[in-house]
mmCIF entry with sequence, helices, sheets and N, C-alpha, C, O atoms, coordinates in Angstrom:
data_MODEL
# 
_entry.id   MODEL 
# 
_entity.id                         1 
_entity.type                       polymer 
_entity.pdbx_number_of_molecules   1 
# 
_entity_poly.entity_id                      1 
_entity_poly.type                           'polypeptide(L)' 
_entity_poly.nstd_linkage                   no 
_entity_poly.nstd_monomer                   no 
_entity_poly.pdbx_seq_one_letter_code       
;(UNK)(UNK)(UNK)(UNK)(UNK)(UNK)(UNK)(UNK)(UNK)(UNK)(UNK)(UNK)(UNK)(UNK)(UNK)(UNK)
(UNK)(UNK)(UNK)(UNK)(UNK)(UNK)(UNK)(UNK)(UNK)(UNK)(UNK)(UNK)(UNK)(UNK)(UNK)(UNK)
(UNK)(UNK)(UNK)(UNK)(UNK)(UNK)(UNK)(UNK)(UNK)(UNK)(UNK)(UNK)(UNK)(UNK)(UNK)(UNK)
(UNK)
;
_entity_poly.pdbx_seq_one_letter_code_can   XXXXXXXXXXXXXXXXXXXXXXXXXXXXXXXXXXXXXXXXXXXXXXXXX 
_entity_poly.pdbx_strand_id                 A 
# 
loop_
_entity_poly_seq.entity_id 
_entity_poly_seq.num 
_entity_poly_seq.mon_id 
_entity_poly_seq.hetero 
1 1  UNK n 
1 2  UNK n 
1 3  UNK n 
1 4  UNK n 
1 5  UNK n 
1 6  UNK n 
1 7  UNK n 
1 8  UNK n 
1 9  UNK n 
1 10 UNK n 
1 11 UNK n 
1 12 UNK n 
1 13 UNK n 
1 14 UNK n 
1 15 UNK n 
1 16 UNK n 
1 17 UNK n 
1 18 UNK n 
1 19 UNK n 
1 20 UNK n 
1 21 UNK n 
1 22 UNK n 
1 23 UNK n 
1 24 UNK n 
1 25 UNK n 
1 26 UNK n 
1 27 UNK n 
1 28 UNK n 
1 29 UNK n 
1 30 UNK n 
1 31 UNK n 
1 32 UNK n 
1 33 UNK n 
1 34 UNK n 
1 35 UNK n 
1 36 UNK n 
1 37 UNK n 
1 38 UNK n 
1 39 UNK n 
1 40 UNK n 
1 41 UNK n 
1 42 UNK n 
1 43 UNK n 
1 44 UNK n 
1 45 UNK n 
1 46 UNK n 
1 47 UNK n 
1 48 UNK n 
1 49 UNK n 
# 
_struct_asym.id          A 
_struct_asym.entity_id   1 
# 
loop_
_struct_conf.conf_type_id 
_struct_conf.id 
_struct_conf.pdbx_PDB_helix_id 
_struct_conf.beg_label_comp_id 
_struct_conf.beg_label_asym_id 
_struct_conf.beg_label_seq_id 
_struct_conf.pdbx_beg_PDB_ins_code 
_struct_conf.end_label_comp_id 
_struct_conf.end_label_asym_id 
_struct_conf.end_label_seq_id 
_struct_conf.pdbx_end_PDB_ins_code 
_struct_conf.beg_auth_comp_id 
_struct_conf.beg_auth_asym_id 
_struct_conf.beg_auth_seq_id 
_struct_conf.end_auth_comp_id 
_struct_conf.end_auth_asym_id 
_struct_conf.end_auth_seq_id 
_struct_conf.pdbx_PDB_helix_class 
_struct_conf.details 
_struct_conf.pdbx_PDB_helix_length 
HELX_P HELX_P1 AA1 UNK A 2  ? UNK A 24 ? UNK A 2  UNK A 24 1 ? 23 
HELX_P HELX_P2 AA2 UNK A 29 ? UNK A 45 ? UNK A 29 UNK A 45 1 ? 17 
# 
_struct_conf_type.id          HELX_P 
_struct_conf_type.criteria    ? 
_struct_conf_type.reference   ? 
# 
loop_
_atom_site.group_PDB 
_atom_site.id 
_atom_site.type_symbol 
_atom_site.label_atom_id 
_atom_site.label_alt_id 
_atom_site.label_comp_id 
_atom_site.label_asym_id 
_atom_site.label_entity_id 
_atom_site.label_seq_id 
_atom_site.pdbx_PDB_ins_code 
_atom_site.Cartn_x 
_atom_site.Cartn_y 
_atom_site.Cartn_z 
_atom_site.occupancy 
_atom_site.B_iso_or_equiv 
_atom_site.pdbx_formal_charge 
_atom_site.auth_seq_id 
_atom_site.auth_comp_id 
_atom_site.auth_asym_id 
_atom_site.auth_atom_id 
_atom_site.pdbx_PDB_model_num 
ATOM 1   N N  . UNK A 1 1  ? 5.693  -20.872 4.003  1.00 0.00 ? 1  UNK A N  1 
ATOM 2   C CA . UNK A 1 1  ? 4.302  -20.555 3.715  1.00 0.00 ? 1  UNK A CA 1 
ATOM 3   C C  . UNK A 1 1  ? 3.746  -19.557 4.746  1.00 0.00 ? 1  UNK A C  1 
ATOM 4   O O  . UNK A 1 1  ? 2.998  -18.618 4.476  1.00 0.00 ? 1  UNK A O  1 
ATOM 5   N N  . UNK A 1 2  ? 4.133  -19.833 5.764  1.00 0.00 ? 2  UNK A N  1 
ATOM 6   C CA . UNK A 1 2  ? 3.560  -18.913 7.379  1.00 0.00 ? 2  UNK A CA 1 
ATOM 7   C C  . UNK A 1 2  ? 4.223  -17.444 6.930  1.00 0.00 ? 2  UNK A C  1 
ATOM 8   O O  . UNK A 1 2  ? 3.467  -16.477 6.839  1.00 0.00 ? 2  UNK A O  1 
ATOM 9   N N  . UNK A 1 3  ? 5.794  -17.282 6.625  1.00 0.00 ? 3  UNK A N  1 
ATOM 10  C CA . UNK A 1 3  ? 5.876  -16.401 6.380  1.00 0.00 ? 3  UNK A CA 1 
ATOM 11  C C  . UNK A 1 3  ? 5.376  -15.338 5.127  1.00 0.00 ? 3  UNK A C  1 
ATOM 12  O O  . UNK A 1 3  ? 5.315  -14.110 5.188  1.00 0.00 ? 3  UNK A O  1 
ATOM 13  N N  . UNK A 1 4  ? 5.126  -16.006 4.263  1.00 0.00 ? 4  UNK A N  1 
ATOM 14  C CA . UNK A 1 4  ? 4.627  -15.413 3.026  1.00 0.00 ? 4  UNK A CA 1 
ATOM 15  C C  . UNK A 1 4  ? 3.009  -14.686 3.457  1.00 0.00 ? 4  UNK A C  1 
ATOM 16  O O  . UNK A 1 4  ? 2.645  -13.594 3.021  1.00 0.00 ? 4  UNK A O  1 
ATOM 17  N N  . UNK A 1 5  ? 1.919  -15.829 4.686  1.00 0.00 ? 5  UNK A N  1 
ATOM 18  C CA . UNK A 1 5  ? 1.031  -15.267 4.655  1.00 0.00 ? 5  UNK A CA 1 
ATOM 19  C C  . UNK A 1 5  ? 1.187  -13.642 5.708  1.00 0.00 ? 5  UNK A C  1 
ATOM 20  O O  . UNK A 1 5  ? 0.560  -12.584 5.769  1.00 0.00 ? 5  UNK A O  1 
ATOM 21  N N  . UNK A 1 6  ? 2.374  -14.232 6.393  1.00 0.00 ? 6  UNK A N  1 
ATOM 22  C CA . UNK A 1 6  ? 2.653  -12.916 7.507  1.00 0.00 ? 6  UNK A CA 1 
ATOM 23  C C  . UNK A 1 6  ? 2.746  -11.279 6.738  1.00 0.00 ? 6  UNK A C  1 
ATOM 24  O O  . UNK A 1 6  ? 2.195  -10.213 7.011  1.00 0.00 ? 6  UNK A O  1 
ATOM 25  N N  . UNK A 1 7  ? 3.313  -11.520 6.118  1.00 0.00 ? 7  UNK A N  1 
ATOM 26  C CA . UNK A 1 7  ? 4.452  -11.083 4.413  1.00 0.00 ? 7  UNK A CA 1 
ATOM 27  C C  . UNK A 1 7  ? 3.159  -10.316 3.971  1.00 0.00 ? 7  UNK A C  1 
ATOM 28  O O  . UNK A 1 7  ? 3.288  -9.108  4.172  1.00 0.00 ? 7  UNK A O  1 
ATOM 29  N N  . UNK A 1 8  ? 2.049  -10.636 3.472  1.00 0.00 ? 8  UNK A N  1 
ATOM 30  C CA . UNK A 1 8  ? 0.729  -10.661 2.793  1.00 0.00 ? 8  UNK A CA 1 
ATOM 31  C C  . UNK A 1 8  ? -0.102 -9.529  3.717  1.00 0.00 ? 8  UNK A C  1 
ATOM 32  O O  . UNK A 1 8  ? -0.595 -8.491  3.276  1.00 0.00 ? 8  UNK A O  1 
ATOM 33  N N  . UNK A 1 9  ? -0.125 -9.902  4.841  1.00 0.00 ? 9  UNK A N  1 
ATOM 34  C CA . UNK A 1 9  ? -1.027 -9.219  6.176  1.00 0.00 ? 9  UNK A CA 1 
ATOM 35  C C  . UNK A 1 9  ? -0.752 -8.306  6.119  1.00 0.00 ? 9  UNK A C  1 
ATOM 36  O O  . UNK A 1 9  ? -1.660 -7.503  5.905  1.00 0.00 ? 9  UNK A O  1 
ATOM 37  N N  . UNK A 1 10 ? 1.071  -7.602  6.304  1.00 0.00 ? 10 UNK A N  1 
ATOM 38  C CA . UNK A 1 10 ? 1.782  -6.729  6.318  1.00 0.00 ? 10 UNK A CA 1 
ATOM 39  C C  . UNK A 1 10 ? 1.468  -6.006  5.297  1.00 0.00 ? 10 UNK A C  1 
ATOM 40  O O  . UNK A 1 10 ? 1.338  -4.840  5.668  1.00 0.00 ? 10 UNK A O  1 
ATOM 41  N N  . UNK A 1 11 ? 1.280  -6.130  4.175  1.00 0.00 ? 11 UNK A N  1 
ATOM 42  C CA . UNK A 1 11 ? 1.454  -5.347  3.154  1.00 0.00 ? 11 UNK A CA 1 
ATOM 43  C C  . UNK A 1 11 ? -0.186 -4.721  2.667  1.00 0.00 ? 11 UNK A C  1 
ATOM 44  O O  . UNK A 1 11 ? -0.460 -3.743  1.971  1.00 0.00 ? 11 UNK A O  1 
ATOM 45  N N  . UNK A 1 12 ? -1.109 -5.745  3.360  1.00 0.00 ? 12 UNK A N  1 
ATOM 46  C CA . UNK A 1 12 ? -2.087 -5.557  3.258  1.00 0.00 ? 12 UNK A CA 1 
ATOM 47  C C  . UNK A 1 12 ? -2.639 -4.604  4.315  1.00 0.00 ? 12 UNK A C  1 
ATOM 48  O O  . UNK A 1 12 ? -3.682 -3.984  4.109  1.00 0.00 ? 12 UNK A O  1 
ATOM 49  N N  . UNK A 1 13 ? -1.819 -4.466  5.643  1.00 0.00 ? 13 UNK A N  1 
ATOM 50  C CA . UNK A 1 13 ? -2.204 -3.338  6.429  1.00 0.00 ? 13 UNK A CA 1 
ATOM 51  C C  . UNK A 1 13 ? -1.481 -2.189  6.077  1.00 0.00 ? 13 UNK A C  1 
ATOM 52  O O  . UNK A 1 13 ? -1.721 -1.098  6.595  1.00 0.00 ? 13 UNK A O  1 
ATOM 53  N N  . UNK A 1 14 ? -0.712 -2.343  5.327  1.00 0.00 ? 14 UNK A N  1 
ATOM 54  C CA . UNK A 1 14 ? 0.084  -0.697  5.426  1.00 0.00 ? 14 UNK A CA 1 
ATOM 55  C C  . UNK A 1 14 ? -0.823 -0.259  4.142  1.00 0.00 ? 14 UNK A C  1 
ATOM 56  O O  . UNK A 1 14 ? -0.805 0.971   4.197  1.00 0.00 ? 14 UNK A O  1 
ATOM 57  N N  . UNK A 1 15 ? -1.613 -0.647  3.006  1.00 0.00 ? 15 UNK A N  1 
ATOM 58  C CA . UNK A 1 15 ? -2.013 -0.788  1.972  1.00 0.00 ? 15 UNK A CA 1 
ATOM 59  C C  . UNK A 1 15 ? -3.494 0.327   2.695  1.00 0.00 ? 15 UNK A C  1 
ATOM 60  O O  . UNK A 1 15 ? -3.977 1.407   2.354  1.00 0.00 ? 15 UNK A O  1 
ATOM 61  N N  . UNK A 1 16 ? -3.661 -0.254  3.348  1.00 0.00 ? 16 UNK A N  1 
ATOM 62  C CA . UNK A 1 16 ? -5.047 0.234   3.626  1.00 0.00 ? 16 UNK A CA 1 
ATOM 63  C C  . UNK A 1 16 ? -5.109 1.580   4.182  1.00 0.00 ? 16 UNK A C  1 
ATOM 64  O O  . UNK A 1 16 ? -5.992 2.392   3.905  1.00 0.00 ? 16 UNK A O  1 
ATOM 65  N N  . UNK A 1 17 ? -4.089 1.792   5.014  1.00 0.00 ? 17 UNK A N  1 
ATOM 66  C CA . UNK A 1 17 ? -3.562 2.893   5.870  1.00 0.00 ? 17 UNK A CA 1 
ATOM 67  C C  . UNK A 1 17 ? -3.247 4.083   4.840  1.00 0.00 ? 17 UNK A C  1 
ATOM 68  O O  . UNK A 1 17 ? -3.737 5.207   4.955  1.00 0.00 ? 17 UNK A O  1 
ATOM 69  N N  . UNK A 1 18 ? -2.355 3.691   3.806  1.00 0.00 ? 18 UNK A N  1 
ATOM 70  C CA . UNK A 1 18 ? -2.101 4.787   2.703  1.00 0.00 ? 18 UNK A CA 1 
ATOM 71  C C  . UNK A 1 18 ? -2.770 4.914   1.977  1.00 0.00 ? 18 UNK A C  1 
ATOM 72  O O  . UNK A 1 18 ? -2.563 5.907   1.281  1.00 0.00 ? 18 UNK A O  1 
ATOM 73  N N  . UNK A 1 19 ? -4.102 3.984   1.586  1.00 0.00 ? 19 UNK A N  1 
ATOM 74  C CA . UNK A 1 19 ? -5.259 4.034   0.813  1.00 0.00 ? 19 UNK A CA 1 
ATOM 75  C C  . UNK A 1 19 ? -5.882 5.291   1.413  1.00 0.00 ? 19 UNK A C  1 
ATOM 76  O O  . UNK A 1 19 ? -5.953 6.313   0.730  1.00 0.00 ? 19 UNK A O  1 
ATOM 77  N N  . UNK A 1 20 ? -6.337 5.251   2.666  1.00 0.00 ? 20 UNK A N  1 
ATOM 78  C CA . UNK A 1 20 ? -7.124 5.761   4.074  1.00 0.00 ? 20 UNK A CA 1 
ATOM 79  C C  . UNK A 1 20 ? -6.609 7.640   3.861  1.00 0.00 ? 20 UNK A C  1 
ATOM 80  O O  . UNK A 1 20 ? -7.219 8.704   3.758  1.00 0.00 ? 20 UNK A O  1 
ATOM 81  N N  . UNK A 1 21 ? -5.132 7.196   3.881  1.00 0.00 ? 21 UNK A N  1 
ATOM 82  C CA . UNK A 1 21 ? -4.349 8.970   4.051  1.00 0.00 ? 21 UNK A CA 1 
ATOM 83  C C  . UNK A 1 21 ? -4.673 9.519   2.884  1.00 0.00 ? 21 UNK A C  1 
ATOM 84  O O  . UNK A 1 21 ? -5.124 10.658  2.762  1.00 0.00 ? 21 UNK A O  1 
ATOM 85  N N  . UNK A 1 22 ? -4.374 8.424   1.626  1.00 0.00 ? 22 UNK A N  1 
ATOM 86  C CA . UNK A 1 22 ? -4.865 9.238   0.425  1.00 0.00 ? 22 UNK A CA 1 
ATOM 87  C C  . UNK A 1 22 ? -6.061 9.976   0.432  1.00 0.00 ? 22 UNK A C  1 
ATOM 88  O O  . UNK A 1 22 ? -5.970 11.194  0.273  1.00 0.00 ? 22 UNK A O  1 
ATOM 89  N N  . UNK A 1 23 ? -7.128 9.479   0.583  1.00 0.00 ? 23 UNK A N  1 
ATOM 90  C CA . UNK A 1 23 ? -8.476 10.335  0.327  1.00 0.00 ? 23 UNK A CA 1 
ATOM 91  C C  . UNK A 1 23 ? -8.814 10.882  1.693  1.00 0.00 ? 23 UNK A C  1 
ATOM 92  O O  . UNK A 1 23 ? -9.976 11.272  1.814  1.00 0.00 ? 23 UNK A O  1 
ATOM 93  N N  . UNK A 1 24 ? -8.067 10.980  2.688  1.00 0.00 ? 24 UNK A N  1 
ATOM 94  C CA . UNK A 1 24 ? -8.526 12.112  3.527  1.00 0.00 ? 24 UNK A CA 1 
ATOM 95  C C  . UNK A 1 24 ? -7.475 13.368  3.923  1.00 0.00 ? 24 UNK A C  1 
ATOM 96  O O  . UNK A 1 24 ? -7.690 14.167  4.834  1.00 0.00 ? 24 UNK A O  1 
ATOM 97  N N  . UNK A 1 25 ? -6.174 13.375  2.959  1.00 0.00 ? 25 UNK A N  1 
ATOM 98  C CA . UNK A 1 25 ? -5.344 14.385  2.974  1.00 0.00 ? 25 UNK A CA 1 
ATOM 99  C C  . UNK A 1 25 ? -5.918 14.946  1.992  1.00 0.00 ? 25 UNK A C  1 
ATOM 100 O O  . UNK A 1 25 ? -6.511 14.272  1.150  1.00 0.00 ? 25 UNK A O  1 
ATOM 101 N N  . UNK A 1 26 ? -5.816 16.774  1.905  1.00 0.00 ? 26 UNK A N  1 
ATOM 102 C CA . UNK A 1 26 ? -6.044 17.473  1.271  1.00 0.00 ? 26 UNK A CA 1 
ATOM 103 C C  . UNK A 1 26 ? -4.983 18.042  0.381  1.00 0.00 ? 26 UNK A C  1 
ATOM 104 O O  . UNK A 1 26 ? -5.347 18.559  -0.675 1.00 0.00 ? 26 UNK A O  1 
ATOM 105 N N  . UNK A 1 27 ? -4.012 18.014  0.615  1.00 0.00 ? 27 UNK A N  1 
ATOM 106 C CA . UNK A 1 27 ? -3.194 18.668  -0.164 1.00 0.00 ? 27 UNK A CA 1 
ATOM 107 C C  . UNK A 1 27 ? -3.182 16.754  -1.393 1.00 0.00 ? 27 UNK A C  1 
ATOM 108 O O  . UNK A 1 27 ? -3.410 15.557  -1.215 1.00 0.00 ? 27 UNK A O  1 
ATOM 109 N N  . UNK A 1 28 ? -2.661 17.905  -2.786 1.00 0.00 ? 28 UNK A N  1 
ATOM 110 C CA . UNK A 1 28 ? -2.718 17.022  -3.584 1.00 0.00 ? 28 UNK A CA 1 
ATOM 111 C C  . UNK A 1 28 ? -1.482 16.788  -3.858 1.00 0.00 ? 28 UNK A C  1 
ATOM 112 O O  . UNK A 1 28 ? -1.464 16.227  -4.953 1.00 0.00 ? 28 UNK A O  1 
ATOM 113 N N  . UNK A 1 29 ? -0.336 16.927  -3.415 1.00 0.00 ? 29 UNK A N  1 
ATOM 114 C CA . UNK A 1 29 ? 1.053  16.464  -3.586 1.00 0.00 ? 29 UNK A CA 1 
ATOM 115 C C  . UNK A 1 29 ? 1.239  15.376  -2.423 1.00 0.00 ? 29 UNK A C  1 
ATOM 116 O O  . UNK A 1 29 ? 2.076  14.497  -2.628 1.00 0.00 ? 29 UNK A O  1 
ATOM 117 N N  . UNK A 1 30 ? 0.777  15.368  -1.644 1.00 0.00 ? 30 UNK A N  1 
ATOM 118 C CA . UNK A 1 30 ? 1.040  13.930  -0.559 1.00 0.00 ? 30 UNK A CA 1 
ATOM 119 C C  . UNK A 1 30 ? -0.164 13.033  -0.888 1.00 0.00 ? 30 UNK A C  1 
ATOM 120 O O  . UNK A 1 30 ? -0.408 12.110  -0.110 1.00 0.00 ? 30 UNK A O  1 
ATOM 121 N N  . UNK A 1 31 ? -1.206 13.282  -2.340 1.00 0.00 ? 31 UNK A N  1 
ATOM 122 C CA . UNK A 1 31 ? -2.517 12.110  -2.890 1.00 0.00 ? 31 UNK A CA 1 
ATOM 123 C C  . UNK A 1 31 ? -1.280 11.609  -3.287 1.00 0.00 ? 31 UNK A C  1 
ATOM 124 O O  . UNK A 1 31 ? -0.679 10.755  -2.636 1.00 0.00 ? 31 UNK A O  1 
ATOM 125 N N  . UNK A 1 32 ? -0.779 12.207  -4.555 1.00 0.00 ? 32 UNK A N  1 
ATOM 126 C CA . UNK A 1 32 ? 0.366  11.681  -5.437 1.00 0.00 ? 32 UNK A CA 1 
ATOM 127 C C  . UNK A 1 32 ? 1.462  10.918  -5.006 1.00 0.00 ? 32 UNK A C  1 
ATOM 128 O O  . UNK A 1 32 ? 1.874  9.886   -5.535 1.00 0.00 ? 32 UNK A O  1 
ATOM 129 N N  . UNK A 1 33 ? 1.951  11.534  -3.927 1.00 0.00 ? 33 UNK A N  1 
ATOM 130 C CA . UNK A 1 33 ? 3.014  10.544  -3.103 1.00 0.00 ? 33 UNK A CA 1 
ATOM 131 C C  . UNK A 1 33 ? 2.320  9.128   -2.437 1.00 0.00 ? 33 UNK A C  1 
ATOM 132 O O  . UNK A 1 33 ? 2.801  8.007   -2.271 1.00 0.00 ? 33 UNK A O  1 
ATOM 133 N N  . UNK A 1 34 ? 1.192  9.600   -2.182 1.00 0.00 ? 34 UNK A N  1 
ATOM 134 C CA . UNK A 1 34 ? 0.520  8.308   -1.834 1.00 0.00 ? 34 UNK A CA 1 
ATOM 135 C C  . UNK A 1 34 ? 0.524  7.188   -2.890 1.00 0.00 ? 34 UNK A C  1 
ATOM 136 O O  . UNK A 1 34 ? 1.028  6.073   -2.754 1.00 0.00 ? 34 UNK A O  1 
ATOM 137 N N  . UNK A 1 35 ? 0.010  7.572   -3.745 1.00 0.00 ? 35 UNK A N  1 
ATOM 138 C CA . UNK A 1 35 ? -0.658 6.779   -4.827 1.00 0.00 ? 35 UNK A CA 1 
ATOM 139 C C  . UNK A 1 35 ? 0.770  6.227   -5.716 1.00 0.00 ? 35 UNK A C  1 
ATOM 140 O O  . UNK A 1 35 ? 0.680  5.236   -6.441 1.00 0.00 ? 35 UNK A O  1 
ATOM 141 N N  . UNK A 1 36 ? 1.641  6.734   -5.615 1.00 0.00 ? 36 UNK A N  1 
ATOM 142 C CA . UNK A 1 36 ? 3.252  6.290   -6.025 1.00 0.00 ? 36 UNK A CA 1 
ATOM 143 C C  . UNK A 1 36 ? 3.463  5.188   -5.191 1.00 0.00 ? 36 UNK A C  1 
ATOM 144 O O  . UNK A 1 36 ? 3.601  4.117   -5.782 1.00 0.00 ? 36 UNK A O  1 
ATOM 145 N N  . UNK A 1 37 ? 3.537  5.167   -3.675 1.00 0.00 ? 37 UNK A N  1 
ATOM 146 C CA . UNK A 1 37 ? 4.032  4.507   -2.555 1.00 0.00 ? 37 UNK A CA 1 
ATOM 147 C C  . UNK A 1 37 ? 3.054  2.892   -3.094 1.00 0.00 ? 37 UNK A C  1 
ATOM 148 O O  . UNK A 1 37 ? 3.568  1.774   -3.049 1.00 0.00 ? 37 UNK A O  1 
ATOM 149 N N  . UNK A 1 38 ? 1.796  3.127   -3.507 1.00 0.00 ? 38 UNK A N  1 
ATOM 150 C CA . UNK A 1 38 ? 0.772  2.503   -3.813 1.00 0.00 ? 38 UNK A CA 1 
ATOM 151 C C  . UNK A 1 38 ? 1.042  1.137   -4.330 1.00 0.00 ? 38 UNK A C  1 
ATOM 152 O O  . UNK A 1 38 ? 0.776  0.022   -3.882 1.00 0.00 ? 38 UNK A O  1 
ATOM 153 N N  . UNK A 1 39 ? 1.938  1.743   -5.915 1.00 0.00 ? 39 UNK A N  1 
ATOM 154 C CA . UNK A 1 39 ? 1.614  1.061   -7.028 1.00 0.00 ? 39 UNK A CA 1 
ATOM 155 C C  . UNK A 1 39 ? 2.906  0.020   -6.824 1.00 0.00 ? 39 UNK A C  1 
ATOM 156 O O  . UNK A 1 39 ? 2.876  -0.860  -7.685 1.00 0.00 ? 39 UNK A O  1 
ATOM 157 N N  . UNK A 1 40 ? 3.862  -0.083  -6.041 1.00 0.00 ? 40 UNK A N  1 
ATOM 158 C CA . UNK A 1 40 ? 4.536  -1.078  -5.919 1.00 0.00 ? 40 UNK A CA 1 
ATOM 159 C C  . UNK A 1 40 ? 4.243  -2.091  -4.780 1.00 0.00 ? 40 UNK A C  1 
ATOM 160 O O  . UNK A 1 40 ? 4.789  -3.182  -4.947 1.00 0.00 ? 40 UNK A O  1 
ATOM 161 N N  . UNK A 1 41 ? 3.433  -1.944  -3.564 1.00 0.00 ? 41 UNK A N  1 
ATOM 162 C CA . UNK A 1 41 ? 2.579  -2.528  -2.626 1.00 0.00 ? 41 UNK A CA 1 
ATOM 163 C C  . UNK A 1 41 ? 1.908  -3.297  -3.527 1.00 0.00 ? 41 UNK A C  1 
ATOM 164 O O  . UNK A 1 41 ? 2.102  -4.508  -3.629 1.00 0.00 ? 41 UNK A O  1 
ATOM 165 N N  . UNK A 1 42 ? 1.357  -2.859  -3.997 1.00 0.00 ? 42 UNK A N  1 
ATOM 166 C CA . UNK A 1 42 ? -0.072 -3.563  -4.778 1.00 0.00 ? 42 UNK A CA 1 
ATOM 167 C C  . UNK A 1 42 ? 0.750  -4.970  -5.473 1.00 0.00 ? 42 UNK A C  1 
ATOM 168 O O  . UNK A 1 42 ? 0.624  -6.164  -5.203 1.00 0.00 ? 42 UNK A O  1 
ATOM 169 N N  . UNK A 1 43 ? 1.809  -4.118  -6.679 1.00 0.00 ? 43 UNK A N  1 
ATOM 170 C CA . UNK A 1 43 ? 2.806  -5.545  -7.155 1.00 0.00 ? 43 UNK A CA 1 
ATOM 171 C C  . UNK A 1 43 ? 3.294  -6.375  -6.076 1.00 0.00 ? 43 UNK A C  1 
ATOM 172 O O  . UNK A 1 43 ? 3.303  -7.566  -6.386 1.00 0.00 ? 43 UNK A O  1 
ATOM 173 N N  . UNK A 1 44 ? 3.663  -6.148  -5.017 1.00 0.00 ? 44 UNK A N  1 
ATOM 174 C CA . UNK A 1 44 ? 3.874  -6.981  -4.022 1.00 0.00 ? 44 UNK A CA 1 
ATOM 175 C C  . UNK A 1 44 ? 2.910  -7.650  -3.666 1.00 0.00 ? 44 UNK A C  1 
ATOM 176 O O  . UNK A 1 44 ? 3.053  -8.870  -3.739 1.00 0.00 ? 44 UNK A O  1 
ATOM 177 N N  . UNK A 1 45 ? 1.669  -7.139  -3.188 1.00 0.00 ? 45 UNK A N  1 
ATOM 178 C CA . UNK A 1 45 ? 0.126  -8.059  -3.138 1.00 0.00 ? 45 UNK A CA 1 
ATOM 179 C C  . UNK A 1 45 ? 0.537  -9.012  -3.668 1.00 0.00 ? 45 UNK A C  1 
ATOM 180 O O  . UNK A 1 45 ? 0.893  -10.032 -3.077 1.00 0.00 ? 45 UNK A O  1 
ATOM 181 N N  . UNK A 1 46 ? 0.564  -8.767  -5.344 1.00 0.00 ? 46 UNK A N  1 
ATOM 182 C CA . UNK A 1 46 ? 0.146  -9.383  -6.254 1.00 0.00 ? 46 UNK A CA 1 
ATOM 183 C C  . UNK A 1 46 ? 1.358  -10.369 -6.411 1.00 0.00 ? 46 UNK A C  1 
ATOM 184 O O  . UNK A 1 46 ? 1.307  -10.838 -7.549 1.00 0.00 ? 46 UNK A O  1 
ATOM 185 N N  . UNK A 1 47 ? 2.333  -10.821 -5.773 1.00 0.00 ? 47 UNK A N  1 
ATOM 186 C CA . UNK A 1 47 ? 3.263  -11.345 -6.139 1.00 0.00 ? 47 UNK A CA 1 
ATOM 187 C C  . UNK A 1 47 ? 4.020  -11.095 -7.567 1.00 0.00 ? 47 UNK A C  1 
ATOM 188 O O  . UNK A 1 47 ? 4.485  -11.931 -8.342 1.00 0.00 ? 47 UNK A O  1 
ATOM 189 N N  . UNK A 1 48 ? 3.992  -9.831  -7.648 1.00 0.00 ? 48 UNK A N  1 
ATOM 190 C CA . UNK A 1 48 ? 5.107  -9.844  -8.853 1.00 0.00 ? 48 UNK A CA 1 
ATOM 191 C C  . UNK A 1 48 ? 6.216  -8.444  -8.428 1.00 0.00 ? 48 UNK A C  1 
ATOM 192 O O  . UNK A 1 48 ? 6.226  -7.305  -7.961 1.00 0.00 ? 48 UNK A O  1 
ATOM 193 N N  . UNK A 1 49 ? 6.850  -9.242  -8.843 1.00 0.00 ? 49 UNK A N  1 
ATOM 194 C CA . UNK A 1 49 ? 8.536  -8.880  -7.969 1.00 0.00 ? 49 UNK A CA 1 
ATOM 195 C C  . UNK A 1 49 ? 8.744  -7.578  -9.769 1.00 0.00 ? 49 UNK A C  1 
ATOM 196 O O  . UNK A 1 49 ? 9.763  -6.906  -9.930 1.00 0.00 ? 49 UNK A O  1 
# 
């Protein structure tokens, strides 16, 4: 359980960080790479494998 919430924190800080780069990088090929990197974090959030 400890690890899952550790697990959670983690994913929830790197989440925020690439949220963060997304809307303050300008070029729009590293939004996109962002927002890719994104959408499998998020399923992880979300517990689905």
């Amino acid at each position: 359980m400890v690890v899952t919430i550790i697990y959670l924190a983690i994913i929830v800080f790197l989440l925020f960080f690439i949220i963060w780069n997304m809307f303050t990088e300008k070029d729009i090929m590293l939004q996109i790479d962002a927002a890719l990197v994104i959408i499998p974090l998020v399923l992880r959030l979300l517990l689905i494998k």
